[in-house]
N, C-alpha and C positions, 0 to 999 in steps of 0.2 A: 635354827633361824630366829631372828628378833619376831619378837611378838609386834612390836608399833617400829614406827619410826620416832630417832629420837632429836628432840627438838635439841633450846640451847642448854635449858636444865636438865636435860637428861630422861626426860617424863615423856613418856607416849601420848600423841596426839590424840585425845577423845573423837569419837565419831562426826561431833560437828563440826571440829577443825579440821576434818583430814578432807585432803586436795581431791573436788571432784572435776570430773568433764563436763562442760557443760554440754549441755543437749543439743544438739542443732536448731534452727528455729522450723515453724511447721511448714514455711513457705521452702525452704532447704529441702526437707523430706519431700514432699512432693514432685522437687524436681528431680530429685536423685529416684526416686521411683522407678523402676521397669515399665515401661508401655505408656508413663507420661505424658501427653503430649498437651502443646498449649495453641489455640488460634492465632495465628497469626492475624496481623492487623489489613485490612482489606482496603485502607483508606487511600485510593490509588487515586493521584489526577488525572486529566484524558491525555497529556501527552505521555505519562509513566503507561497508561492501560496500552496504547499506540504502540510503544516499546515492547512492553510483555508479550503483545500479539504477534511482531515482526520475529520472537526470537523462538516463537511456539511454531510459527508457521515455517522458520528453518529447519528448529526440528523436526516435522513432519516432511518436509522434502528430502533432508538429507537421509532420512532412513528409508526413504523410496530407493527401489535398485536403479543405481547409477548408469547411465549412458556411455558408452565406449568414445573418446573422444572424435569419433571420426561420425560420429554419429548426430552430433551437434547441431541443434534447433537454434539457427541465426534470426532474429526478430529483429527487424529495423522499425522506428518509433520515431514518425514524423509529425509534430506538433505546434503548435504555438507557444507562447509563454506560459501556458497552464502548467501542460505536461512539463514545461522546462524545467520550470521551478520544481518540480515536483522532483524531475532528478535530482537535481542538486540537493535537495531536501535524502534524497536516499543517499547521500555520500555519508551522512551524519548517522545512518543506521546502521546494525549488526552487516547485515547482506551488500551494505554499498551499493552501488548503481548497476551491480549485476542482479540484486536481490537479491544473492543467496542463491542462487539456479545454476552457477557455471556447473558445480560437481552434477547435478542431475540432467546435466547437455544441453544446456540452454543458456544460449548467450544474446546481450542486449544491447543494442546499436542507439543509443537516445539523440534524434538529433530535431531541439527544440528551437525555433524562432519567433523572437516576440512580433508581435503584428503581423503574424504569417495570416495571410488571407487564400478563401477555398480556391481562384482563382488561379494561385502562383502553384496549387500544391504538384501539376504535374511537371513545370518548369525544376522544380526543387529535386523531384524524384528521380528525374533524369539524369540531375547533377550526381545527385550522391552515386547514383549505381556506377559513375565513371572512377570510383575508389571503392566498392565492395561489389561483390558478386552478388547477384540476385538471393534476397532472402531469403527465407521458408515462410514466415510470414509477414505479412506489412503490418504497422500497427497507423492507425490515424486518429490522429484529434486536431479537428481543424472546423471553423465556420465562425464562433463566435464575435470575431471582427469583422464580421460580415452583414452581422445584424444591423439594421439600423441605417446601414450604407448601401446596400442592395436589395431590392425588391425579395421579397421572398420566392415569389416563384421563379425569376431569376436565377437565386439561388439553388433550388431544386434542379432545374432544369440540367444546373451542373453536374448532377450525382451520375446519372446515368454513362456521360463522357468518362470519367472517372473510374468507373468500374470497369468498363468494355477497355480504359486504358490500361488497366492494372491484369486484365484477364489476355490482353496481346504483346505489350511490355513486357511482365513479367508471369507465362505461364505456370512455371511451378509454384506460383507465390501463395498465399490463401493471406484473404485480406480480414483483417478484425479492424470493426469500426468504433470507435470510443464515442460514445455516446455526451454531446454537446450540453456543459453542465449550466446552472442557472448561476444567475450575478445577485447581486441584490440593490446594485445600480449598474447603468448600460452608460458607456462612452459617447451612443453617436444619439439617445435620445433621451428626452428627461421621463415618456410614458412607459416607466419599467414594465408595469402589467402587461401593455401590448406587446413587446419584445419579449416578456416572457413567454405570452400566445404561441408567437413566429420561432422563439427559441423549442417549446414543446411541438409545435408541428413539423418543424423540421426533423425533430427526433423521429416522431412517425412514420412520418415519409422515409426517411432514408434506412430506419429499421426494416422494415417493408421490403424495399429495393433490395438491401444486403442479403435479407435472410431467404430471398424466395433465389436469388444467386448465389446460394449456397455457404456464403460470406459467414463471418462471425459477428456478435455484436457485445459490447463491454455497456453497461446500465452501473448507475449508482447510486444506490436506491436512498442510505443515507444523508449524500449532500443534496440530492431534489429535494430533503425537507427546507434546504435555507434557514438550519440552525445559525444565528448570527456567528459563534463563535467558532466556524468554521472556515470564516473569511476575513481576508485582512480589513484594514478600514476604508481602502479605496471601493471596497464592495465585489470587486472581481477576481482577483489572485486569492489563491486558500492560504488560512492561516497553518502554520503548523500542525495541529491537528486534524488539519483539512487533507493537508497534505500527507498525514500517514494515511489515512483510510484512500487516498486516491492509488497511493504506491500500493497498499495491502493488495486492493480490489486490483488492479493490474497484477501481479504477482498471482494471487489466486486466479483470475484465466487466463492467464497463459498457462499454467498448468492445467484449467480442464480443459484446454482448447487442444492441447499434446498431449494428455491421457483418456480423453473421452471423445465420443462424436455429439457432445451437446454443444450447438452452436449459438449458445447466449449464456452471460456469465452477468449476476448470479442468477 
């Protein structure tokens, strides 16, 4: 065998001429490394974290054992503009306006009207049930338009009809009340504080009335802080981020309201 390699003269390459490899750099070696690992970057905005949470919280339903379809938990969702927006706001997510629930036997009836006042909500409920069959559970978010426009106790007074209608209407139904969120301006007065008074008392009252009738109740403990950027700029509809945690917080009870007997969610 040759001793060197022969150049053009014919003469073996001395050791400082001859062709080496360079080394990889040390940033290379380390990644090429077994058991390596690098942090990932954590710098999430609140609508990316909103995301992340809706696609955690599918995987956790979906690996719950499935429902046989004949067994299928109907939830009708009679609301105002809040909840409405809020659906549409879920057409934009992983789960869609079913949430992510069909495979685990639950199916979601959303049916939102803007300027729906407490007043119309038994007129409304009658309509619908003449195109679906009595539910499994009601869901309600309704009063807000009310504020400001009707005495408050007024308004109370209505709760009680309402329940005793939902418990001879629709006996197999179980009712979940969605808890009446805060604005951070009101429509029908310019003393927001007072409305927000009548807005938390009402919640009282009607928690009360629900829970001692066996009912369910849905609280949201996040937007009662009235972080501004949870609201659009009219001060009453949720902004996008408002709107994931309202859909999240629905989606998580209805699930414990169909896997647990705790009747208030969180």
């Amino acid at each position: 065998m040759p001793k060197g390699i022969k150049g053009k003269k014919g003469k073996g390459l001395s050791k400082e001429n001859r062709t080496r490899v360079p080394e990889p750099p040390a940033q290379a070696k380390t990644m090429a490394e077994p058991g390596a690992s690098q942090q990932p970057s954590l710098d999430l905005t609140e609508e990316q974290l909103a995301k992340v949470t809706q696609q955690l919280m599918l995987q956790i339903v979906e690996s719950l054992s499935l429902a046989p379809a004949t067994d299928c938990i109907k939830i009708l969702c009679v609301s105002s503009s809040i909840v409405k927006r809020a659906a549409d706001f879920a057409r934009t997510m992983p789960g869609g306006t079913k949430l992510g629930l069909k495979q685990a036997g639950i199916s979601i009836w959303w049916q939102g009207y803007s300027g729906l006042k407490f007043m119309a909500l038994q007129k409304k409920i009658i309509t619908l049930l003449k195109y679906e069959h009595p539910p499994d559970f009601l869901f309600i978010h309704c009063g807000a338009n009310d504020i400001g426009q009707t005495l408050l106790q007024e308004l109370l007074q209505c709760v009680d009809p309402l329940i005793e209608f939902v418990e001879k209407k629709l006996p197999g139904t179980k009712l979940i009340w969605s808890q009446m969120l805060p604005h951070l301006s009101w429509r029908y007065s310019e003393n927001d504080a007072a409305m927000d008074r009548s807005r938390g008392r009402f919640n009282r009252t009607v928690a009360k009335k629900v829970l001692k009738s066996g009912r369910c109740y849905v609280k949201y403990p996040e937007i009662l802080k009235k972080p501004k950027h949870l609201f659009e700029k009219d001060g009453v509809h949720l902004s996008p981020t408002g709107n994931a945690i309202l859909v999240n917080t629905i989606e998580e009870a209805v699930c414990t309201f169909k896997w647990s007997e705790s009747p208030v969610y969180p």
